[in-house]
N, C-alpha and C positions, 0 to 999 in steps of 0.2 A: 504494500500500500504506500501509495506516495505522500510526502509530504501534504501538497495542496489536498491529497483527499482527507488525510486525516482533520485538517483545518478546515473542508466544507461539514465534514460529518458532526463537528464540534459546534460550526454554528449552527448549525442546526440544531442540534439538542438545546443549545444556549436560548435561542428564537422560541421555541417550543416550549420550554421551560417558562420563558418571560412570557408568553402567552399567557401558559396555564395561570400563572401569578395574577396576570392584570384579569385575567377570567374569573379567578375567586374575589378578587378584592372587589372588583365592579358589582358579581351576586352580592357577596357580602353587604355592600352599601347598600344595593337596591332594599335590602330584606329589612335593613335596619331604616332606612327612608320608611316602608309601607309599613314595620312595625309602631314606628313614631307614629305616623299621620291615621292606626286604627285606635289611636289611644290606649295602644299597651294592650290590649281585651283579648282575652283568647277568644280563639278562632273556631276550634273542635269543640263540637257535642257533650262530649265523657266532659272537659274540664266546666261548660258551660251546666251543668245538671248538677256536678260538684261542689261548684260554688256558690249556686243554687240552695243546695243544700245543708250546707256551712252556715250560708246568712238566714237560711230557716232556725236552724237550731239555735245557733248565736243569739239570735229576738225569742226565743221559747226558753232560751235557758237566762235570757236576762228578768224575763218576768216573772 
């Protein structure tokens, strides 16, 4: 293997790599943008029924 090829095969991992990077950081942001702007709320069922029933008992156990 020649020189120049080991050097393309390198950037290339290097290119791919800094992809993958800027690919999670941009998810990353978006998730935490649309977490921000739902007001923090969960999202799913199971936790929405949960806490539901957390703030039932909480008012039945204060009175």
């Amino acid at each position: 293997m020649d020189e120049w090829e080991r050097l393309e095969r390198r950037r290339r991992i290097v290119c791919r790599a800094a992809g993958m990077a800027v690919g999670a950081a941009v998810l990353f942001l978006l998730l935490m943008f649309v977490a921000r702007h739902s007001g923090m709320k969960a999202q799913d069922q199971f936790t929405l029924i949960c806490e539901r029933a957390l703030h039932e008992a909480e008012r039945e156990g204060g009175r």
